[in-house]
C-alpha positions, 0 to 999 in steps of 0.5 A, a space after each residue: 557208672 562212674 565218671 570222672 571228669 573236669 571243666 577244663 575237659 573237653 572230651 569229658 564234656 563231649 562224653 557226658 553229653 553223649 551219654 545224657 542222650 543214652 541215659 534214660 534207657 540206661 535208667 529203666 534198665 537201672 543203670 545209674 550214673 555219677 559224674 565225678 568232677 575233679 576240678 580244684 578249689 579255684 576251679 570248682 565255681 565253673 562247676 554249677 553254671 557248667 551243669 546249669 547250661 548242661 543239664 546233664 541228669 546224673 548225680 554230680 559231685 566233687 573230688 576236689 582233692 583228688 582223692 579217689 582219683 589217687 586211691 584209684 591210680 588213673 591219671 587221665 580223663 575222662 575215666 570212666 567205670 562201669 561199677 557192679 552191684 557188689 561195688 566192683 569195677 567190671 570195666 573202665 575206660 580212660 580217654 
């Protein structure tokens, strides 16, 4: 799974913690999770206190340039991927 998110989301945040709960039956399954922040560069310094306090167990990482975001076409988070093996989007969600 991939999910896009920000600081400034609360609903992001609200789907990342109700995901935290379900995750580690996720893991057995071998599901994986990549949290995808989309925060700017003067946002960017909430990230690491956000997640510390959090402790959400997924990998994090940023788009800082919104790059994916455009090369993906979605413009409202959260959005989130449910990505095959193969790296294809079987399902997305937005909201």
């Amino acid at each position: 799974m991939v999910s896009y998110w920000a600081t400034w989301c609360s609903p992001c945040k609200k789907e990342l913690d109700a995901i935290k709960e379900l995750y580690p039956n996720w893991q057995k399954d071998g599901i994986g999770m990549v949290a995808v922040t989309i925060d700017n560069a003067q946002q960017l310094n909430k990230v690491k206190p956000l997640l510390q306090q959090k402790k959400w167990p997924y990998q994090v990482i940023s788009d800082v340039n919104s790059e994916s975001l455009r090369n993906l076409g979605f413009q409202t988070i959260p959005q989130t991927f449910v990505v095959n093996q193969a790296g294809n989007i079987i399902y997305s969600h937005s909201g």
